[in-house]
N, C-alpha and C positions, 0 to 999 in steps of 0.2 A: 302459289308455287313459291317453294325456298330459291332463295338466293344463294349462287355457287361461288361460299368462300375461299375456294381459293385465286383468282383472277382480283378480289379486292385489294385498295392498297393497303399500304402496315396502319395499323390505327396507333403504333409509338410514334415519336416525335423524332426526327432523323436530324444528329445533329454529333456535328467532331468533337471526341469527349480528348481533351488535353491528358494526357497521360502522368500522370502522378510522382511524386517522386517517391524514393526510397522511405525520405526523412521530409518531411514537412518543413521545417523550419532552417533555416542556416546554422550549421553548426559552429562551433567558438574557433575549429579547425580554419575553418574556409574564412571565418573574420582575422583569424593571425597570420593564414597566408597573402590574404588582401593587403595588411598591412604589411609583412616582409616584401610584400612585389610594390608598394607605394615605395617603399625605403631604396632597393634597389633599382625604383626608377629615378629618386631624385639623385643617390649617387652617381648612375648612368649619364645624366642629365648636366650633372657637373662635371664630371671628366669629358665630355662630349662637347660641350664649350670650352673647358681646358684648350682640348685637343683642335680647335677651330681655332682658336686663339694664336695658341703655339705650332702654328702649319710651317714655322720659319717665315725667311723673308718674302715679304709680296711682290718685290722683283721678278722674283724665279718665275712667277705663271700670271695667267690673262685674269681678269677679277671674275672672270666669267666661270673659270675653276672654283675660285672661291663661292661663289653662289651656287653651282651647281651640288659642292663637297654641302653644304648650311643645308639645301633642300633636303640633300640624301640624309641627312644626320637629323632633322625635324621633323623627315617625315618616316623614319625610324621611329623616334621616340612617341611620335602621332602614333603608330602600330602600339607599341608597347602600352601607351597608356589606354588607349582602346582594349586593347586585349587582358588591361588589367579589371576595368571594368565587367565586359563581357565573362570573366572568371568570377568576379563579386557577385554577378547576377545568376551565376551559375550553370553558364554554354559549357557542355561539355568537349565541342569542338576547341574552344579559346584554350583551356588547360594542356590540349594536345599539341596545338599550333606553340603554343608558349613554353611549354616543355620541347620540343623540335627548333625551335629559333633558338631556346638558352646551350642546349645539347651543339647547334652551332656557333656560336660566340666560345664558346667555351676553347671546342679546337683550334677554332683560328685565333686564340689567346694562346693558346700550347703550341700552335704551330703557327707563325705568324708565314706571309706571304711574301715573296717579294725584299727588298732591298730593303726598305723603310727605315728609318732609325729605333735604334731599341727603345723600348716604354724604360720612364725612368721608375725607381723605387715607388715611388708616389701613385702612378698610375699602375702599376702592379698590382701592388696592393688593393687600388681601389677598384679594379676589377677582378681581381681574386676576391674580394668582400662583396661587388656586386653578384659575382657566380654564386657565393656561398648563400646569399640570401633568395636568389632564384632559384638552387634547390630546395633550398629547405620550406620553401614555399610548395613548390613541384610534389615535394614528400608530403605535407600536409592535406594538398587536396587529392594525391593519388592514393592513401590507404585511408583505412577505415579511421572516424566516421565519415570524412572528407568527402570520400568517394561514392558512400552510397546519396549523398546527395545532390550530386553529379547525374545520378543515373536515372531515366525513365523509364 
């Protein structure tokens, strides 16, 4: 008596096939925007100690401000450089997240909050040059070939 193929299990090998990308290889795009978001973090990185530095006098608050304002700025730049990474390696989540944080820094540099004292010359610039270099990184891995190797 034959045996009733269809109740047998699958005789293939069941197994999660990783999904491919567009482009195999890293393109020269996604390696120039790695390096404009490196550059852009080390300028970030110096004005960010700048800015820690020059909080005015220590008087004014508890040191406990002072360490909390260092945490929040560390573990900023901790995101950034993480998410620089995770873009080299080619998440297409980290390009989106990273594109959405630059898109916020950006307004709240046009529209600053609050009383605060105005950014001098110097810090202007250097985050008007930080901005320029996170777009133009943004523009590099969001259009083509950038992008399709972004994509599964």
């Amino acid at each position: 008596m034959q045996e009733d193929r269809r109740y047998a299990p699958p005789t293939t090998d069941l197994r999660d096939v990783e999904a491919e990308r567009a482009l195999s290889e890293r393109p020269p795009q996604v390696r120039w925007a790695s390096v404009l978001l490196w550059l852009s973090f080390t300028l970030g990185a110096a004005l960010s100690v700048y800015a820690l530095r020059a909080e005015g006098d220590p008087s004014e608050h508890a040191p406990a401000v002072d360490a909390v304002l260092a945490g929040i700025t560390f573990g900023a730049l901790a995101l950034s450089a993480w998410l620089n990474v995770m873009i080299y390696r080619g998440h297409n989540w980290a390009r989106i997240v990273y594109l959405a944080l630059a898109v916020v820094a950006l307004l709240l540099m046009l529209m600053p909050v609050g009383d605060g004292e105005p950014l001098t010359l110097t810090e202007t610039i250097g985050y008007a040059l930080s901005s320029l270099l996170d777009f133009a990184a943004m523009a590099l891995v969001f259009t083509r070939p950038g992008a399709l190797w972004f994509r599964r």
